[in-house]
N, C-alpha and C positions, 0 to 999 in steps of 0.2 A: 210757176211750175216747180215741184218740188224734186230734187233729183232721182228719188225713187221711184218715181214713176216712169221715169228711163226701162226701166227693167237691169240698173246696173247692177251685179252682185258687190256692191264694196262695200267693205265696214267703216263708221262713220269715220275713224280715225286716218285710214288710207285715204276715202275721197277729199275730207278737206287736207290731206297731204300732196295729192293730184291739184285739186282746184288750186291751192296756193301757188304752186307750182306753175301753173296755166296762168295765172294772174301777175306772177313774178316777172314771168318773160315778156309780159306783152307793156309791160311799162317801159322797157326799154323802147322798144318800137313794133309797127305791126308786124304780125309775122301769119305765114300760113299754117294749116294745122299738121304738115307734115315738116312742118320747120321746129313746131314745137315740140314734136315727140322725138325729135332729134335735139333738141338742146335740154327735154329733159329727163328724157330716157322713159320717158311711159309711149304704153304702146298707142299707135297710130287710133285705132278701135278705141280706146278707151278716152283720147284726144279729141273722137268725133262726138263720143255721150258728154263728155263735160262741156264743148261748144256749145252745143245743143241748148244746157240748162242754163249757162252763163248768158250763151243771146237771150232766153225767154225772161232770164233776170234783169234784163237791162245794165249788166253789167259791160257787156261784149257784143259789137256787132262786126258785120263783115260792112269790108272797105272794097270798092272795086277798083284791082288793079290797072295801072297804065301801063305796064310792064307787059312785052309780048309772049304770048305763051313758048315754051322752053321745049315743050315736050308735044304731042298729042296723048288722046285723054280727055279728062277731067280735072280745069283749069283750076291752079293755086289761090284758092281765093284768099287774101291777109285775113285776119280778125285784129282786131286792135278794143282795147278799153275807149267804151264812152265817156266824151271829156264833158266841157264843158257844165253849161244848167240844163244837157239834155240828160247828164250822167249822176250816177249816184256820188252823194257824197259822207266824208266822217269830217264831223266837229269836234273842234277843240275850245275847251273852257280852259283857262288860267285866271287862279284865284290867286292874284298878288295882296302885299298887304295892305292898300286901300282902293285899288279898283279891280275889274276884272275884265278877260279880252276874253271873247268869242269869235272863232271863223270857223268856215265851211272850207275846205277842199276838196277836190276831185281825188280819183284814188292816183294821178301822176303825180299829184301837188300841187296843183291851179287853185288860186285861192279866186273863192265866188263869192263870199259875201262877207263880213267881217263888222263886228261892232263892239264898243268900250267904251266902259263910265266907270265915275268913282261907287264905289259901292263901299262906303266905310261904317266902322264900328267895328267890334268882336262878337256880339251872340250871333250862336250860329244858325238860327234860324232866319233870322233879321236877314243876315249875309247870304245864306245859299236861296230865301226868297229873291233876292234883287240879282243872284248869279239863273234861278230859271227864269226870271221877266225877260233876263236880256237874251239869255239863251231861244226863247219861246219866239221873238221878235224874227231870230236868226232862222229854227225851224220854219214859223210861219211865212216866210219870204222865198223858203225854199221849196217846201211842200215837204209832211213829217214822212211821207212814202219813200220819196230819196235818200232820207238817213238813214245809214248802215250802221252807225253807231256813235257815240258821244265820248269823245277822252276828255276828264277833267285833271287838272296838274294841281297841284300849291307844293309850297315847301314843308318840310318837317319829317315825320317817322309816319308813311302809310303803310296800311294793311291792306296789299291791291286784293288779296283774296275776297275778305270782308267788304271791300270799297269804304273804308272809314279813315278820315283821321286818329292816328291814334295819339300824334302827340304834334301840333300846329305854331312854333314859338311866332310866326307874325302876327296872327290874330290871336294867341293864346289856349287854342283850342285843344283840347281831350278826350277822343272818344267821340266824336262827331261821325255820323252815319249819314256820309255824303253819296252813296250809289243810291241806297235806297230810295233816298226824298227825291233826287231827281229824275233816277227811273218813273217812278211813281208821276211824278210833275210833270216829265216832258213825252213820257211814252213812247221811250225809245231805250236800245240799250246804252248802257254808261259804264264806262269802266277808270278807277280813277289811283294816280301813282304819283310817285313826288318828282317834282316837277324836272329833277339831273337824268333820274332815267329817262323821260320823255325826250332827251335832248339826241341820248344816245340812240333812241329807236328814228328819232329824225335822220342820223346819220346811215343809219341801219336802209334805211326808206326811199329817201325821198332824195339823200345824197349818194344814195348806192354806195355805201362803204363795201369796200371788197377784202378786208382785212377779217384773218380767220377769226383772230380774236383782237379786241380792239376796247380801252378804257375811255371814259369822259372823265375828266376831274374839271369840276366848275370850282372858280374860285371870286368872290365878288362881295355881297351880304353878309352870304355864308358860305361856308363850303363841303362838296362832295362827291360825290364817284357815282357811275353805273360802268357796270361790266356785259358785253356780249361778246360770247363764244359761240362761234358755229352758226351764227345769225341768229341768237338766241338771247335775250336780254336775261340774266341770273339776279333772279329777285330773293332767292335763298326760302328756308323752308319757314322763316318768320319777317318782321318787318322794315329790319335795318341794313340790310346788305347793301354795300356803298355809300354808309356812312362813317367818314374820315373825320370827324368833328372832334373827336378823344383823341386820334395820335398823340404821338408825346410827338415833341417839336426839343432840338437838343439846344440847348444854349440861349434859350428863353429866359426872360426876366424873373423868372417865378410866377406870374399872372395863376390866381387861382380861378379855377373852375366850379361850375356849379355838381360836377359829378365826384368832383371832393381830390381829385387831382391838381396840376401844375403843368402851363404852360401844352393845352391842347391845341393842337391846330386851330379849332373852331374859336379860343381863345385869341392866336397871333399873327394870324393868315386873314384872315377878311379883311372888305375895305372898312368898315367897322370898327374893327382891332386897330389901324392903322391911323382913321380918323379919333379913334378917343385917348392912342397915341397923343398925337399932334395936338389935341385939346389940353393934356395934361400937361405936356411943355411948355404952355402958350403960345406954341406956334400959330392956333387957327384960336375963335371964340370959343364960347360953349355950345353958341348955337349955330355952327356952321356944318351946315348939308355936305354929305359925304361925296359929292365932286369937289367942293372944295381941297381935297387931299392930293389933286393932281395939277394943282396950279404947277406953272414950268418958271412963270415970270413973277416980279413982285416980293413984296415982303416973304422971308422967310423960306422962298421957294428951293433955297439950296438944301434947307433941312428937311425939307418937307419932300425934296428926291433920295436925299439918305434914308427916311424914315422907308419908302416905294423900295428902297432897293435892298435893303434888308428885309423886307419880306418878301422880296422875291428870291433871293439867296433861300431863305426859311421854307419858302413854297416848293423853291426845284427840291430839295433838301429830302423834302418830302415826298415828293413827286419820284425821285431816284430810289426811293425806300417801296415806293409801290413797284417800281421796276422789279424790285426784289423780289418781292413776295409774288406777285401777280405774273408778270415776264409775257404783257401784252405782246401782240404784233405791230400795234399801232396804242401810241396815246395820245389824247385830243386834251387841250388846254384850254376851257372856254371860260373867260370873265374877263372884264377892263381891271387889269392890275399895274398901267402905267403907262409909261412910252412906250416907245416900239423898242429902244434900247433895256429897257428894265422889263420888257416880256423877253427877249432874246436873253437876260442875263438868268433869267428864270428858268428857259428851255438849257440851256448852256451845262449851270449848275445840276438839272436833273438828267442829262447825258453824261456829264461827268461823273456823276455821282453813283450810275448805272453802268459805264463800264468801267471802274472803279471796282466794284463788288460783283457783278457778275460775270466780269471778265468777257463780255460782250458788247461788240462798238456796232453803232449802226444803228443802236433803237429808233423807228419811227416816231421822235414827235413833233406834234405842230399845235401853233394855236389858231384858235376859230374865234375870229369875230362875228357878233353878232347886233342886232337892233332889237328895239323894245318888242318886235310883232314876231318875233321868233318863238315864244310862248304859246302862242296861241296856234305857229303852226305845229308845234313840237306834239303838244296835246291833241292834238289833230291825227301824228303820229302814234299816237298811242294807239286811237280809236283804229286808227288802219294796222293796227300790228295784232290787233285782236281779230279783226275783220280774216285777215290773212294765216293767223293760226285757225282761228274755226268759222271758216264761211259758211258753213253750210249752214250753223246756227244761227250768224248774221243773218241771211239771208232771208230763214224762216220768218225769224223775227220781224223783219219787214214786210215778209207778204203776210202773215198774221196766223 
């Protein structure tokens, strides 16, 4: 059922502002529907037509209370979001640099179905063939009626408008038109963004961030930023918004760059930078894999916590500099850059560094650990962040 048929008068922009709204609240827990036009200020009436469309969507059904009636009347029935595999779900693809993760979630966060293989080489057809195999695998186990929609993540400079890679440094890609071929392939929508913003709409989401405005800076391979304001993820009106890769970094070695500068973040900040470090020293081989840079014991391991703790000095450094510019509410630190001692020398450094210069103590920040499957629910994220700005077109799109 399509919501026009309600007979609502709303213009498409108001009602998926209402539906979002109706969707927002019931994630926390069930509620009735005069609970909800109390927590989100639309009216009671209007509360009843979007019930309505969301039950016949299989988004939302009513729960029968155990709670005894409060009142006489016409009894507070809950509605609550369908979970489980009886409920809709958004998939997330993450395209790493030689495999890729696929899962399903519910719109709470429950993850339903989930799969991962290596999928290596760099052409991109080669690549995004063996990312819709496994995707299709995922659809087909779910049933393609349930997807609300697809978020695909990778790293580098995208263009979520276009849904293209426009510039891919782990598979080397350029200009890859990744919505299209999988729209196309898997018959669902697809909406695809680099993979830091994804993080930030997780916390946006699925971790209920409550902070008005709030930054992610990942720091790990590589490094970068997403900003939301107002629950709003700011993608800016082209394709690089939160990317911190150029900073100047002060008291750097000289390390040239490929953008024809000296000494850029994306140069002295990653585990990367760190590990080819530690190469160039002798500290580690040539050919040792970038865990090795976090040995605590053994050969070398005293220099090889100097080399961790100078970039994390280098990271807060930088981290206090976004204070500056940016003046979040909340900033989140997510990658392995060490101990637990050499991530706190890191937060420490960009507290200091932030009420140092903005003459403001008390910044919220923290860091977020995470595991390898957080990609896949992050991009998952994405799809339910599109779902929840324009349902109603989600929606369509599924019933056809």
């Amino acid at each position: 059922m399509r919501l026009t048929e309600t007979g609502a008068p709303l213009a498409t922009a108001v009602r998926d502002r209402h539906l979002s709204a109706v969707l927002a609240a019931l994630m926390d827990k069930p509620l009735a529907r005069k609970e909800i036009a109390e927590r989100t200020g639309i009216s009671f009436t209007t509360i009843t037509v979007l019930a309505q469309f969301l039950i016949a969507s299989g988004l939302v059904e009513e729960v029968a209370s155990s709670a005894p009636a409060r009142s006489r009347g016409r009894p507070r029935t809950p509605l609550r979001l369908v979970e489980g595999r009886r409920g809709k779900v958004v998939l997330g693809i993450n395209i790493g640099d030689s495999d890729v993760a696929c899962a399903a979630y519910s719109l709470t966060g429950e993850r339903i179905e989930a799969a991962e293989e290596a999928v290596p080489g760099r052409e991109p057809g080669q690549v995004l063939e063996g990312v819709a195999s496994l995707a299709r695998g995922v659809v087909e186990r779910i049933g393609r009626s349930r997807v609300l929609g697809v978020g695909v993540s990778t790293g580098g400079v995208i263009d979520f408008e276009g849904g293209r890679v426009v510039y891919g440094p782990l598979r080397g890609w350029k200009d890859v038109e990744v919505r299209a071929y999988l729209t196309e392939t898997l018959g669902v929508p697809v909406v695809v963004d680099e993979s830091v913003r994804t993080l930030a709409l997780l916390r946006l989401w699925w971790e209920r961030e409550q902070a008005d405005s709030m930054m992610v800076v990942f720091a790990q391979r590589v490094v970068g930023s997403a900003l939301v304001i107002h629950g709003e993820l700011y993608r800016g009106p082209g394709a690089t918004a939160g990317d911190i890769s150029h900073m100047p970094v002060a008291g750097g070695p000289g390390i040239q760059c490929p953008c024809g500068a000296v000494d850029c973040a994306g140069m002295l900040l990653t585990n990367t930078a760190v590990l080819e470090r530690a190469i160039e020293l002798g500290l580690l081989p040539p050919a040792a894999p970038p865990s090795a840079i976090n040995a605590t014991a053994g050969a070398n391991a005293e220099q090889l916590g100097e080399l961790r703790r100078e970039r994390a000095v280098r990271l807060g450094e930088t981290i206090g500099h976004l204070l500056e510019i940016i003046d979040p509410e909340k900033l989140i630190l997510v990658g392995g850059i060490g101990t637990a001692d050499e991530v706190e020398l890191c937060l420490d450094t960009a507290r200091r560094r932030g009420r140092t210069t903005t003459g403001r103590s008390g910044h919220q920040i923290e860091h977020w650990s995470y595991d390898h499957s957080i990609w896949a629910r992050a991009s998952a994220a994405l799809a339910l962040d599109e779902v929840m700005r324009h349902p109603t077109r989600s929606l369509d799109a599924v019933s056809g």
